[in-house]
C-alpha positions in Angstrom: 8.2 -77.2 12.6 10.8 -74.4 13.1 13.6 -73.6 10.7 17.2 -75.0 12.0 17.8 -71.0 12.9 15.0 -71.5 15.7 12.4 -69.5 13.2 14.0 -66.0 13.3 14.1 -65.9 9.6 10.8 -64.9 9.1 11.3 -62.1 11.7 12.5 -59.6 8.7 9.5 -60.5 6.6 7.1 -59.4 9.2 8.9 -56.3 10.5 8.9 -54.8 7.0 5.5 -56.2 5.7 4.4 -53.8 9.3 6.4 -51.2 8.2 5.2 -50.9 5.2 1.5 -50.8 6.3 2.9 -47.8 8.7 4.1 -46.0 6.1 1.2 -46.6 3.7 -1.2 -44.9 7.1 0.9 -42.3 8.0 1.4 -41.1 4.0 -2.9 -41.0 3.9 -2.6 -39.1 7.0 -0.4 -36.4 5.3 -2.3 -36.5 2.5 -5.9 -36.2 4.0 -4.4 -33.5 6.3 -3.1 -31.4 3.4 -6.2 -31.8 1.3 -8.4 -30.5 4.6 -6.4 -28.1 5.9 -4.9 -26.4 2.4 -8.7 -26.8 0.7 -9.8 -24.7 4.0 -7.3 -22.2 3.4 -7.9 -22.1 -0.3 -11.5 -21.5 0.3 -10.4 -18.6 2.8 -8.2 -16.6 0.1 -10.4 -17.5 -2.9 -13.8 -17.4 -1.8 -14.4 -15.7 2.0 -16.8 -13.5 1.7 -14.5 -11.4 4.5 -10.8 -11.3 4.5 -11.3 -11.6 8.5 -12.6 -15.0 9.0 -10.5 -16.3 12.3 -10.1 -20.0 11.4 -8.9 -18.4 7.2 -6.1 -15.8 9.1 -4.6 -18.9 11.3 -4.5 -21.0 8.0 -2.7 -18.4 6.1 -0.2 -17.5 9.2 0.9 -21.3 9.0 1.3 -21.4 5.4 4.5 -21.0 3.8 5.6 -17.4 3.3 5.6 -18.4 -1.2 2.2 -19.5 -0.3 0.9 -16.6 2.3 2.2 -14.3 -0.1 0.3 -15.5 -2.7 -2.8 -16.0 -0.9 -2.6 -12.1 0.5 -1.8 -10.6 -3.0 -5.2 -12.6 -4.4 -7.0 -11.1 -1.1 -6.1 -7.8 -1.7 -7.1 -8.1 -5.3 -10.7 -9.3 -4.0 -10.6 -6.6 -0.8 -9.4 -3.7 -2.4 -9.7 -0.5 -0.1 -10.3 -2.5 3.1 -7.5 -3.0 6.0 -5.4 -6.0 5.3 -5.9 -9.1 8.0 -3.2 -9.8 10.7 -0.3 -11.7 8.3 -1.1 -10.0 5.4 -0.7 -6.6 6.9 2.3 -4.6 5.7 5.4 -2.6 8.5 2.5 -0.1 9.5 0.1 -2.3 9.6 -2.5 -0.3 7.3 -0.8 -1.5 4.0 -0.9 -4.6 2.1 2.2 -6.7 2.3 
């Protein structure tokens, strides 16, 4: 039988109990894409055997410049004496950032 309020009170209950799955997806979403993509780029700047790896140089471009930095100081460290990749490259382009 339905409540005297024509069963709307149980409306609430089910919107948020939804929402809350939403939210639960979308934050594993995040996650998983973080772990992927920022695992990729950390194996790019820690363990490429070639500072020009294509799919490394567009992970590093999208990274946040603390983060970019960081990367391209520890590449330079591992690449000393070879021409820095595109993001990492200094005004003339030769130089390290």
């Amino acid at each position: 039988m339905l409540a005297a309020n024509g069963g709307t009170a149980a409306r609430p209950v089910i919107w948020k109990a939804r929402m809350q799955k939403v939210l639960k997806f979308l934050i594993v979403v995040v996650v998983a894409a973080t772990v992927m993509f920022g695992g990729r780029w950390y194996m790019y700047v820690a363990q490429a055997e070639s500072p020009y790896d294509e799919v490394g140089i567009a992970l590093n471009g999208y990274a946040p410049a603390p983060l970019r930095a960081w990367g391209c100081h520890k590449m330079q460290a591992r690449f000393p004496g070879q021409l820095p990749p595109y993001g990492c490259a200094g005004a003339d382009g030769r130089s390290w950032m």
